[in-house]
Steps between C-alpha positions, in 0.01 A plus 500: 500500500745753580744421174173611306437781719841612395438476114141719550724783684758444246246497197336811619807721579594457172182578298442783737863611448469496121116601442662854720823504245337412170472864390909487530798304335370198608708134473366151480828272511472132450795324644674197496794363727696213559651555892748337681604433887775326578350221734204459323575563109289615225130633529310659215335838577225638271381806586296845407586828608321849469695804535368873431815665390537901571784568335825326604285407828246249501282260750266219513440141597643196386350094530747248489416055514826319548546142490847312612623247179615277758321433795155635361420749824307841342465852641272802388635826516380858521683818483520830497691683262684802438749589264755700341580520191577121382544398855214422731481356842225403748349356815210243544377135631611165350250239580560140488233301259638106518768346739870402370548108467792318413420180316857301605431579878890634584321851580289640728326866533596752710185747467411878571280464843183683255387434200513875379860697580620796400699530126731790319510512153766687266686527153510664150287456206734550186439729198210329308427409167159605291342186427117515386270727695756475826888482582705180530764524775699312746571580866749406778385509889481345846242362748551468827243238720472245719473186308524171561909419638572119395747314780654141456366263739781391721513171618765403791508172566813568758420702785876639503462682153143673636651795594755565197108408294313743680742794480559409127141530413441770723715717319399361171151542560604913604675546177191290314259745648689821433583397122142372460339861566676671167380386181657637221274562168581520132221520246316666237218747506204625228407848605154667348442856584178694546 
């Protein structure tokens, strides 16, 4: 109930947001991204963005679904956004839709406490291309969330080795977690402009 909750909030700020911009430069971008974390590799990020630009200023909302390649565990995110010339930037929610599972059973999850944390957003959008009735672009960025942190099941069959285990995948599972907030985002946009 409360992930939908999220997406009506999210839905409305940005049709309120652009019905009170349209009279302006205003931006639809379609985007999207492949992302990477180092613990938990590749997820694919589509995602559409208004802006209303004022110049070299701009603002608006952005609605992001990314799903992890590898361990299947998927997130909504909503931001706002302001920006600067080809740079923008942003604060919002990321809200997790499905669970992480690992199919060979080496790794467990190490989870966010809430379902819905708090996410930064940033990058540049390259100089685009005309192509049809919009632009055809590509853009480089960063998220930052919570996600789901993978972390190898240890098994110690000898109780002498227990501690050298524990403080090996206690600092493992530190790195894991810092590592697994920063996903870093390469992809292609199609702006059209009203």
């Amino acid at each position: 109930m409360k992930r939908v909750m999220l997406l009506v909030i999210t839905l409305i700020f940005i049709c309120v947001t652009g019905s009170l911009f349209a009279d302006g430069d205003f931006d639809l971008d379609f985007k999207l991204d492949m992302s990477v974390s180092i613990p938990s590799g590749f997820f694919i990020t589509p995602s559409v963005r208004a802006m209303y630009n004022m110049g070299t200023f701009g603002a608006g909302a952005e609605l992001k679904y990314s799903h992890n390649l590898k361990y299947n565990d998927s997130y909504f995110l909503g931001f706002g956004l302001v920006e600067l010339g080809p740079i923008y930037g942003g604060l919002g929610f990321a809200a997790k839709l499905t669970d992480a599972h690992d199919p060979t059973g080496e790794y467990y999850f190490a989870t966010p406490e809430t379902d819905v944390t708090l996410a930064l957003t940033g990058g540049a959008l390259f100089k685009p291309i005309p192509l049809g009735p919009g632009k055809l672009g590509f853009n480089a960025g960063f998220d930052l969330y919570a996600s789901a942190t993978p972390v190898k099941q240890t098994d110690v069959s000898n109780p002498a080795d227990l501690i050298g285990a524990l403080f090996t995948s206690g600092i493992a599972s530190g790195f894991n977690a810092i590592f697994n907030l920063f996903k870093i985002n390469l992809g292609v946009n199609y702006t059209v402009e009203f």
